[in-house]
N, CA, C and O of each residue as an XYZ file, in Angstrom:
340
protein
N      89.610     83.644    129.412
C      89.818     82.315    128.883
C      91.134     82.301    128.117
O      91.392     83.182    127.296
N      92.250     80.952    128.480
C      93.140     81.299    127.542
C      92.755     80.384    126.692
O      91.844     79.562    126.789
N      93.825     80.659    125.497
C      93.921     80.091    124.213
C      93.921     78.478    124.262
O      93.333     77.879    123.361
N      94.432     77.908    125.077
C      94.433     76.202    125.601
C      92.973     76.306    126.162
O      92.185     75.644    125.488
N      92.635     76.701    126.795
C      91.129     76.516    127.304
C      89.891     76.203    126.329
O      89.055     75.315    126.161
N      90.261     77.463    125.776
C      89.314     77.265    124.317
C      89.192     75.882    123.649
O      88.223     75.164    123.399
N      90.971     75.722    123.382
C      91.081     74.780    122.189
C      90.567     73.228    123.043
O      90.246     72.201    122.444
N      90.588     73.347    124.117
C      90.074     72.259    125.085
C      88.473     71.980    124.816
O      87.792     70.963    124.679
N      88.196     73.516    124.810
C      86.259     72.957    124.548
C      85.540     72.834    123.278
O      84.395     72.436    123.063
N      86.943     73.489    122.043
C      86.326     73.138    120.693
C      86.570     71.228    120.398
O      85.933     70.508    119.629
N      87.839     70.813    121.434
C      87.774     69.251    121.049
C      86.609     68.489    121.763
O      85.876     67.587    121.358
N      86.675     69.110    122.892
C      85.542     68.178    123.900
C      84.044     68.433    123.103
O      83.099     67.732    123.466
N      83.834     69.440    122.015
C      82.553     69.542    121.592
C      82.989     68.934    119.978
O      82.186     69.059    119.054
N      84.248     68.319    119.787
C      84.334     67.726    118.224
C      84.598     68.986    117.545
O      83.643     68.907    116.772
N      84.969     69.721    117.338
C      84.421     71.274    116.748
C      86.556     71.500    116.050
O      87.658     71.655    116.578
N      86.053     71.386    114.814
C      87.589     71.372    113.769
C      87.761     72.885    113.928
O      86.769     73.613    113.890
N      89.180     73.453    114.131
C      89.412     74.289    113.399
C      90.607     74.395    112.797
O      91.610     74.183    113.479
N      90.768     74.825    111.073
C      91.518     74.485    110.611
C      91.414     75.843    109.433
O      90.388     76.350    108.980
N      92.960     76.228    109.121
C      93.212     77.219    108.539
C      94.495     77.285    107.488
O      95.679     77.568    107.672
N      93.709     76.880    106.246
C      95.389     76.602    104.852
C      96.558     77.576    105.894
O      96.405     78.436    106.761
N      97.349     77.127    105.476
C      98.835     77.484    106.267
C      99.333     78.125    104.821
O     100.550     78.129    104.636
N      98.715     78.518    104.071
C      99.572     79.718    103.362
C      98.621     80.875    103.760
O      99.159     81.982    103.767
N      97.392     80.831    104.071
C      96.431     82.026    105.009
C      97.271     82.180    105.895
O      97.550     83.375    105.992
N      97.973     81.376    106.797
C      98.221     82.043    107.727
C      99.937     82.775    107.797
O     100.340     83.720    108.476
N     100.577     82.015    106.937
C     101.946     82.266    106.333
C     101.631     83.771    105.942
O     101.961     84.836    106.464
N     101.016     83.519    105.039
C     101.069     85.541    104.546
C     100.076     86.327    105.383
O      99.901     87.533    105.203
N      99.440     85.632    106.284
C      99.100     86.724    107.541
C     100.530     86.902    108.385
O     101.000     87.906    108.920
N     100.782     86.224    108.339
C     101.658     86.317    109.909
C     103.169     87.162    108.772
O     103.864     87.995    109.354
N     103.394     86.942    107.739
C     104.093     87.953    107.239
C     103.582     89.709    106.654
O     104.218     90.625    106.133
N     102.346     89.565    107.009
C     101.885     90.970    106.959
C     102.264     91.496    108.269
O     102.968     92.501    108.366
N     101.717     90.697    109.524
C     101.811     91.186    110.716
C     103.168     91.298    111.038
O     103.381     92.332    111.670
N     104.167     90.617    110.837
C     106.023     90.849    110.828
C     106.384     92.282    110.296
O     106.925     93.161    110.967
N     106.006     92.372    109.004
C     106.097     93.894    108.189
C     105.651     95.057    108.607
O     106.192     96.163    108.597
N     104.218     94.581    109.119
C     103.511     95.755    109.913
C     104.704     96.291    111.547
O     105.024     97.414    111.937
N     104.967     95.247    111.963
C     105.563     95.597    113.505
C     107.096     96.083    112.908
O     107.518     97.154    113.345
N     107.789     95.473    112.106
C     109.391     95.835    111.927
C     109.126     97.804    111.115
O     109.930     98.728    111.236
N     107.808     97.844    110.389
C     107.470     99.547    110.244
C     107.366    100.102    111.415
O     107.276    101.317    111.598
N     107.373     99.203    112.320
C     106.819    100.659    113.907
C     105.655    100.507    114.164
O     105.379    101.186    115.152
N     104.604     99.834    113.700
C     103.099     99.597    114.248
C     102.735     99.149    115.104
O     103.295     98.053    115.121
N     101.899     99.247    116.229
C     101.928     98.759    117.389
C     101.663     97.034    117.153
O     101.295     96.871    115.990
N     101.731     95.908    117.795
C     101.143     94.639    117.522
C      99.627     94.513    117.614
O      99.101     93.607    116.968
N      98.808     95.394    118.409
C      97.357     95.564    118.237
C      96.980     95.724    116.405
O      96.521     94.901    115.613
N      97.494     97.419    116.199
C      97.256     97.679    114.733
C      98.253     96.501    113.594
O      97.851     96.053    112.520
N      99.369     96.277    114.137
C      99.756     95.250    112.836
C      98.720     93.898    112.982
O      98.717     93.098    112.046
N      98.114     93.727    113.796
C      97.286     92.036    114.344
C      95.439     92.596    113.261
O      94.473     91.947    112.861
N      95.844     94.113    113.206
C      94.205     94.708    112.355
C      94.949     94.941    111.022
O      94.190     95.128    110.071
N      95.751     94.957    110.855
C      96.214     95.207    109.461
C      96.160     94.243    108.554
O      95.742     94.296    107.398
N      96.846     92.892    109.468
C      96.699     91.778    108.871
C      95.579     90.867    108.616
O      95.341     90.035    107.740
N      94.900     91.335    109.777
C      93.443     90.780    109.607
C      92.742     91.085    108.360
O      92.398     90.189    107.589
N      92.502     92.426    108.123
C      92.133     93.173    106.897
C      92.638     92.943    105.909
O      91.939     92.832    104.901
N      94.321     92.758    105.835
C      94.917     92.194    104.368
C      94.215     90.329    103.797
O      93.741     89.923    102.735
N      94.422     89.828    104.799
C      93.466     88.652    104.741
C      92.257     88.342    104.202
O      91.923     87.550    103.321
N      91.334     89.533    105.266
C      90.090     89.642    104.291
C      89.685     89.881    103.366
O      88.720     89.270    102.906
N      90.321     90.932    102.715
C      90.168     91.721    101.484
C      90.200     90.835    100.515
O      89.370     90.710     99.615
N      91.671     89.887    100.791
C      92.015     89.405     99.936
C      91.130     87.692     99.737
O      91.332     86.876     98.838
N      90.427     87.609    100.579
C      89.875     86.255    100.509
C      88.307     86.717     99.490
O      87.842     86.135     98.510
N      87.728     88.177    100.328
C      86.441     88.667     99.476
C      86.980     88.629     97.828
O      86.181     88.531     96.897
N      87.997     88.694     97.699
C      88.486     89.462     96.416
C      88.634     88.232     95.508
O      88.243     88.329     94.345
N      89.133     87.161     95.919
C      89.227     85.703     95.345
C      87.621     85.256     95.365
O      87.142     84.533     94.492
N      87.071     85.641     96.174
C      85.604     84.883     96.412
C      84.582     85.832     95.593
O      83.397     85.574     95.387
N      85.213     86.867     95.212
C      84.058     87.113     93.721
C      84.781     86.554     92.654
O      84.068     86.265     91.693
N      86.323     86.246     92.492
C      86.603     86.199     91.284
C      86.067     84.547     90.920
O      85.493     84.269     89.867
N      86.370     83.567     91.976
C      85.536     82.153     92.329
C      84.379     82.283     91.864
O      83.826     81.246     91.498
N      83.562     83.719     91.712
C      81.963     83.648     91.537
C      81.538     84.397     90.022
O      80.398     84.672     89.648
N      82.954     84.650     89.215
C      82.963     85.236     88.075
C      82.313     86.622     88.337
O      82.455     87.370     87.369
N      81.835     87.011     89.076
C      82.124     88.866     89.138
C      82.919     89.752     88.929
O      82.623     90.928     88.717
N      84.585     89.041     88.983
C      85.922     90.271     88.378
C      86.513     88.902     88.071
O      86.578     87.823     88.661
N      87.085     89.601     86.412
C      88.091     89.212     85.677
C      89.548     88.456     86.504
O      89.934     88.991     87.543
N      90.138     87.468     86.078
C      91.591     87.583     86.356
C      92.295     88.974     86.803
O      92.710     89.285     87.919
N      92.306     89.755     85.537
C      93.115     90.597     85.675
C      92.405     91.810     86.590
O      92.948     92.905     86.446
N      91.414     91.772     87.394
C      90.651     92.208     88.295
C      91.551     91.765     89.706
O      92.137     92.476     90.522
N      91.442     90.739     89.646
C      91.775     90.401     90.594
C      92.862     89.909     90.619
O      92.867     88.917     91.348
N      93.763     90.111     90.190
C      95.372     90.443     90.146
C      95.779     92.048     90.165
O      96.774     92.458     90.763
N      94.956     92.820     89.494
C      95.119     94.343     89.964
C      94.783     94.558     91.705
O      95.453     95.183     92.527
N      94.012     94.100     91.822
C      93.450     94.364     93.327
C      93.933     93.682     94.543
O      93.699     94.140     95.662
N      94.729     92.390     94.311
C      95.698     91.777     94.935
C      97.080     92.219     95.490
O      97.641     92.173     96.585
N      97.516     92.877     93.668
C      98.802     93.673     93.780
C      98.629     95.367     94.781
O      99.516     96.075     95.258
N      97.215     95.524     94.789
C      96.999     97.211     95.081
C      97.104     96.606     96.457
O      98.143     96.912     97.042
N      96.599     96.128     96.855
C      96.106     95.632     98.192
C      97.676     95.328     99.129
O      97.914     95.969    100.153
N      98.626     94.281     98.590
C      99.571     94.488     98.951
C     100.835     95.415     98.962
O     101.752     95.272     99.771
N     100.793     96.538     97.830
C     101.544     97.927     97.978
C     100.610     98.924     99.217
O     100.914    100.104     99.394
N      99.706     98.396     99.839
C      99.012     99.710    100.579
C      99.374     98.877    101.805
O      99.020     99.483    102.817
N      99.715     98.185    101.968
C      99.529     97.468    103.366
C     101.373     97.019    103.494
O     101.889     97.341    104.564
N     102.374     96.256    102.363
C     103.547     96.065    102.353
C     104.194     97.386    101.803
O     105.266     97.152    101.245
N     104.039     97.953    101.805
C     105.177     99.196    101.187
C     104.622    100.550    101.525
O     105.234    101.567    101.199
């Protein structure tokens, strides 16, 4: 199935999909960083996936008062020195 195909049967079934464009801005600049290091586009396309996630779980406890601000600004910053640098 390609990618137009899909997006053909999520409209014909009404079916939104929609993704903040700074999610995908600093995905798609993880995945740039990952490939200009030498990573294949498979592993930079899992790298970024994972930087994404981490970082959405990581906002979504701090949203739920489980870690501090400064929790989750430590773990933001760690998260992007292990994955950008």
């Amino acid at each position: 199935m390609t990618l137009r195909e899909a997006v053909q049967q999520l409209r014909e079934r009404d079916l939104a999909c929609t993704v903040a464009a700074d999610q995908v801005d600093k995905k798609v600049t993880v995945f740039a960083d990952c490939v200009e290091r030498g990573f294949t586009p498979l592993r930079s396309e899992i790298m970024a996936a994972y930087y994404v996630a981490e970082r959405d779980a990581t906002t979504e406890a701090f949203d739920r008062g489980l870690i501090s601000r400064a929790e989750l600004e430590a773990k933001h910053e760690a998260l992007a020195r292990q994955l950008l640098t």
